[in-house]
N, C-alpha and C positions, 0 to 999 in steps of 0.2 A: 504494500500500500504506500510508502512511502516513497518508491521509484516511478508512481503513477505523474508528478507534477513533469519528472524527466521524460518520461515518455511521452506525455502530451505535448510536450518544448521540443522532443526530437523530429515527432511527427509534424510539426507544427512547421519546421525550416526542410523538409523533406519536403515539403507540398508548396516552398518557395521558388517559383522559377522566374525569371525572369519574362517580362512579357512577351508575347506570341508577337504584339506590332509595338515597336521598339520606336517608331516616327509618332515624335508629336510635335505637332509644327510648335514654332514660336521664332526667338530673334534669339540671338548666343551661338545661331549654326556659320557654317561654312561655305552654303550655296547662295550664287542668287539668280534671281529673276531678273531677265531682260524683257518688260510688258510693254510691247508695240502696240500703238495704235491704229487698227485699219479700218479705214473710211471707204465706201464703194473701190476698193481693191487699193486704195494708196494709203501710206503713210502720212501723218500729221506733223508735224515739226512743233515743237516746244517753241511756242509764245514769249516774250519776255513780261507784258504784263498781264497773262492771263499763265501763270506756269499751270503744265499738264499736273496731275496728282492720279499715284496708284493708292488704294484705300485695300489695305488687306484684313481679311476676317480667318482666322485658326481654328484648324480641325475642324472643316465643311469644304463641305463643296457648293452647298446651297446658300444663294445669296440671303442675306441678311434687311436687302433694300434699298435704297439710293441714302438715307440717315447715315453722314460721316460717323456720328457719336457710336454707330455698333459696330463698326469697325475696333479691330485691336491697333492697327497701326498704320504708318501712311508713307508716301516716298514721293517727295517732286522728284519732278523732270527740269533737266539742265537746257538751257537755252540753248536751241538751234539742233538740240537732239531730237529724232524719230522714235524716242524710248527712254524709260524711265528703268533706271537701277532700282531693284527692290534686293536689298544685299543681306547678310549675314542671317540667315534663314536657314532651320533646321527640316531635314525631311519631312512632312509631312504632307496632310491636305490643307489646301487652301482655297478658298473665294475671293478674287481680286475682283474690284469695282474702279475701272481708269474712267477719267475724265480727262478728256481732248477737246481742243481748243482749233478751230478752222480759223485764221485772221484772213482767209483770204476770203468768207464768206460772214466771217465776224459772227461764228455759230460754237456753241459748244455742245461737245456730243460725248455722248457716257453708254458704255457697255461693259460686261465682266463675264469672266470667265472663272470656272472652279478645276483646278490642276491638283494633282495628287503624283508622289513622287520620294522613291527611296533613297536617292543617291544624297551623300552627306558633306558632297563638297563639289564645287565645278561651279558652270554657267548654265539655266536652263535659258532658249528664247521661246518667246512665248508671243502671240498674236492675237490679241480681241478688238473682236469686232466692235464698233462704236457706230450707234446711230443718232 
């Protein structure tokens, strides 16, 4: 009777394994996101004063809604780029919501995409669509 607390402590770290899905998105990783924006088949170039913005939401795929606030975090775009660095990001799933900027039609257009992905370090690029 007295070896019962050890045995239920043995069994207890026997039945500890490490998880099955080991990716849980968040920032503190190694990869990023290159999130293009594409407009009836072209690219959008980053604005000076309207900068593009990727809005990312963790561990989904299913958008969250055009509401900045339920997003976990966000990433402008550098002036005169066709893409937005979403950087140091750990495997997992995510739902990105980009906002793109036409100054040549002086229209802003917003679409997102939900990506999923094991790899723990690199560049993924990536292409949503924006209407």
């Amino acid at each position: 009777m007295k070896y019962l607390p050890l045995l239920f402590f043995a069994l207890l770290l026997a039945n500890c394994r490490p998880s099955e899905n080991s990716c849980v998105a968040g920032t503190g990783g190694h990869v990023n996101i290159v999130a293009y924006a594409n407009h009836n088949g072209s690219g959008l170039l980053n604005y000076a004063l309207h900068p593009d913005t990727a809005f990312i939401k963790f561990n989904t795929l299913a958008s969250p809604g055009t509401d900045p606030s339920k997003y976990d975090t966000f990433f402008v775009g550098e002036t005169g780029e066709d893409h937005i660095h979403c950087e140091n990001l750990k495997c997992g799933s995510y739902y990105i919501y980009r906002i793109a900027f036409d100054s040549a039609s002086n229209t802003r257009y917003t679409g997102g995409l939900g990506i999923s992905f094991t790899e723990t370090a690199g560049e993924i690029d990536t292409a949503i669509t924006v209407y």
